[in-house]
Every structure is written in C-alpha cells, then in structure tokens.
N, C-alpha and C positions, 0 to 999 in steps of 0.2 A: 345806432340802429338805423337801417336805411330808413327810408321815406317810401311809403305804401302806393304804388299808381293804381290805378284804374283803367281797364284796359277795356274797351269795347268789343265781344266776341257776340257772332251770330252764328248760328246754326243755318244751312244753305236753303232747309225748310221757311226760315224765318225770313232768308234773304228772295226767296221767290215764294210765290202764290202758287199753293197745292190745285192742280186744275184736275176737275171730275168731266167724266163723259157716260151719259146716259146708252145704254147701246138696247134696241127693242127690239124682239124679233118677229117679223112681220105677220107669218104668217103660223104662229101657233103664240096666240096671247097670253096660255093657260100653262106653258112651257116652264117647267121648275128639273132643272136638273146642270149638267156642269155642261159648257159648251167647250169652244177651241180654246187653249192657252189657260184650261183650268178657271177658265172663268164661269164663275154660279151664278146661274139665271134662277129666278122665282116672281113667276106670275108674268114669264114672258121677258122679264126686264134684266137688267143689271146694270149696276154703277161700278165704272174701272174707274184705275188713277192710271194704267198705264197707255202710254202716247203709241209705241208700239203698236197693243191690243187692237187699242180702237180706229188707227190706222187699219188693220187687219180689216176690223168688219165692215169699213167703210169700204173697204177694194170686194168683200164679198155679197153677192146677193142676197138678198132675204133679211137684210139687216136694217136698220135707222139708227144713227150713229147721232147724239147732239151736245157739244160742249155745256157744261154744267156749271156754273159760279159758285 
C-alpha cells in the first residue's frame, strides 16, 4: 500500500487578504437604494469588495471612497 503524503493546498482567498472599501455618498446621507455596478447603498453608505467598483466612485463626484481592513 503506498504511503499517504500530505500536501499543502490554499485557497487564493487564503493566499491574499479580502480588502473592503467603504464607499459614502456625499450628498444624500439618508440614500438607501442600488447605485452604479448594482451596488446597494443603506443610509447613504455601502461596503464593496470589488477593486473595480471602488475605483469607479473614486474617478466619480459625489463620492468618499476609503479602504477598509
């Protein structure tokens, strides 16, 4: 019977750190509905994961974009 190894597998999750980005919109606080790229706002705010998006509202007005830990 062979002999059993052990093999070390990561998920690319595992291999990099999930980074959040807070994205607020400036000028309606109270803002609850779906903005660009289907992204859901409530109470003004939304948390993306995608690098894309938040590139987007950063190049747009009206926006505060802030990397999240």
């Amino acid at each position: 019977m062979p002999a059993k190894t052990e093999t070390k597998t990561e998920t690319k999750a595992e291999e990099t750190k999930a980074v959040k980005w807070l994205v607020v919109v400036n000028n309606a606080p109270a803002y609850c509905g779906v903005g660009a790229g289907g992204v859901q706002f409530a109470n003004g705010q939304a948390v993306i994961e995608s690098e894309r998006m938040a590139s987007w509202f950063k190049e747009h007005d009206g926006y505060t974009v802030t990397e999240q830990q």
